[in-house]
Structures are given as structure tokens and as C-alpha cells.
C-alpha positions as CSV (number, residue, x, y, z in Angstrom):
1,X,0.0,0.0,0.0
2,X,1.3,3.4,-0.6
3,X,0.7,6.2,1.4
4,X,1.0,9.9,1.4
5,X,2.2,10.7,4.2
6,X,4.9,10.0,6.8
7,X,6.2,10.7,10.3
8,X,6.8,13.8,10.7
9,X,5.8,15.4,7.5
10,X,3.7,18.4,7.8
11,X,0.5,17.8,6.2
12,X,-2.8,19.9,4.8
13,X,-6.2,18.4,6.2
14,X,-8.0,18.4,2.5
15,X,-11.7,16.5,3.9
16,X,-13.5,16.2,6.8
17,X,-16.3,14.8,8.3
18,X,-16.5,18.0,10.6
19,X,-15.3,20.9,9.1
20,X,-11.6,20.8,9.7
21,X,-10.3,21.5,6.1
22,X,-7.9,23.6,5.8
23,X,-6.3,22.8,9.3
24,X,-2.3,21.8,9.3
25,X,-0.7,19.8,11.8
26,X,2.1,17.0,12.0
27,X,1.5,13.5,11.3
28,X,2.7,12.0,14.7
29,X,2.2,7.9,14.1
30,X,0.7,5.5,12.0
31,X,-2.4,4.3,14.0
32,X,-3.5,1.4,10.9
33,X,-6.4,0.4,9.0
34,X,-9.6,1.2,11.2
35,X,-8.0,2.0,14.4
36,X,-9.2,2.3,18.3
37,X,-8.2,5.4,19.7
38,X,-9.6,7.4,22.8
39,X,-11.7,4.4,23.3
40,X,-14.0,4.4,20.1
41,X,-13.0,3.1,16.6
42,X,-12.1,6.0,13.7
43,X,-11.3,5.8,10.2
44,X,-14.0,3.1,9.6
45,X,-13.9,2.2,6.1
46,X,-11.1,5.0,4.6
47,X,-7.9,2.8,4.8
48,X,-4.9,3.8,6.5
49,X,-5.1,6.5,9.2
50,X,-2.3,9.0,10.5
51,X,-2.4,10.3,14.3
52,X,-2.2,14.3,13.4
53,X,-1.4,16.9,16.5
54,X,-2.7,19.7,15.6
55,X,-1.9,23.2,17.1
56,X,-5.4,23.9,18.0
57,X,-9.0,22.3,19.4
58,X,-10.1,19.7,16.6
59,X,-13.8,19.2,15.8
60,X,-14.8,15.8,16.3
61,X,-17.4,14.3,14.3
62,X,-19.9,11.9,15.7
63,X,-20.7,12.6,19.1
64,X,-19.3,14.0,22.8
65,X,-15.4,13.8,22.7
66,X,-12.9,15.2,24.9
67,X,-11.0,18.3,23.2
68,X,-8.1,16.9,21.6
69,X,-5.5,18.4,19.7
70,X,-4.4,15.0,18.3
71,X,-6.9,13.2,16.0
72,X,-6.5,10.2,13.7
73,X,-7.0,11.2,10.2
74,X,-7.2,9.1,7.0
75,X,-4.1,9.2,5.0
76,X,-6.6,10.1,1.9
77,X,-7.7,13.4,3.5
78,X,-4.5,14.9,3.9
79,X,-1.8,16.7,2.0
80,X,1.6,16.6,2.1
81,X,2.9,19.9,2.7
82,X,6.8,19.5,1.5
83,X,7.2,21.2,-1.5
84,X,4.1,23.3,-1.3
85,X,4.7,27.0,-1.4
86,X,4.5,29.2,1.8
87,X,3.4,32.6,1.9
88,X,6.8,33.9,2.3
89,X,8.1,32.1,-0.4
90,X,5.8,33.6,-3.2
91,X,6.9,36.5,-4.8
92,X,3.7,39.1,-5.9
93,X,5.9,40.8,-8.8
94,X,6.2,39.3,-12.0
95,X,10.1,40.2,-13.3
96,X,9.7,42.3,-16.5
């Protein structure tokens, strides 16, 4: 199976069940295929799933959770960020 992501990458949250696009955090661990974390099973059904820390409160979908700033997400909904270009990085003038 080949996955998107890895350890340590920075990554874009492109879907989500509960609004969380556009978030970016750091893929922490590979949790598997349908894991069990926090006590209740995530990821049901969308292959393999990252642990993401996040750097702020993560919507959960699906019912009362604890606010977490780590969250398994499936490697499907997210987008590796090396490579991408930063704000910084892009340069508004176009060289005549």
C-alpha cells in the first residue's frame, strides 16, 4: 500500500467529516487500518489512518469527545505539505 504521508511530514487536512479542512498539523504515528483510539473506533472504512497533532481544538465528528488536539485522520484526507509553497516564499511581482 502506498501512502502519502509519513512521520513527521507536515501535512494539509483536504476533507473532513467536521469541518476541519484547511487545518495543518504533523503527522505523529501510523495508527493502521480502522484503528481504536480514545476508546471508540475511527477511520471506519477510509484505509490507513495518521495520528495528526494539531496546534489547536479539533472538531470531532460523531458525538461527545474530549477536546483533543491530536486526532486520527485518513491518509486520503491529507496533504503533504513539503514542497508546497509558503506565503513567504511567493513572490507578488512578476520580473519584466
Amino acid at each position: 500500500m502506498s501512502l502519502r504521508c509519513k512521520v513527521g511530514m507536515q501535512v494539509l487536512q483536504i476533507k473532513s467529516g467536521a469541518g476541519n479542512e484547511g487545518s495543518i498539523g504533523e503527522v505523529i504515528e501510523l495508527l493502521g487500518n480502522d484503528p481504536v483510539y480514545l476508546g471508540a473506533q475511527w477511520c471506519k472504512g477510509y484505509g490507513a489512518c495518521w495520528l495528526v497533532q494539531f496546534p489547536r481544538i479539533h472538531k470531532i465528528y460523531g458525538g461527545p469527545c474530549p477536546p483533543v488536539t491530536a486526532c486520527p485522520v485518513p491518509d486520503a484526507w491529507l496533504m503533504p505539505m513539503d514542497g508546497m509553497p509558503m506565503d513567504e516564499n511567493i513572490d507578488d511581482e512578476i520580473a519584466a
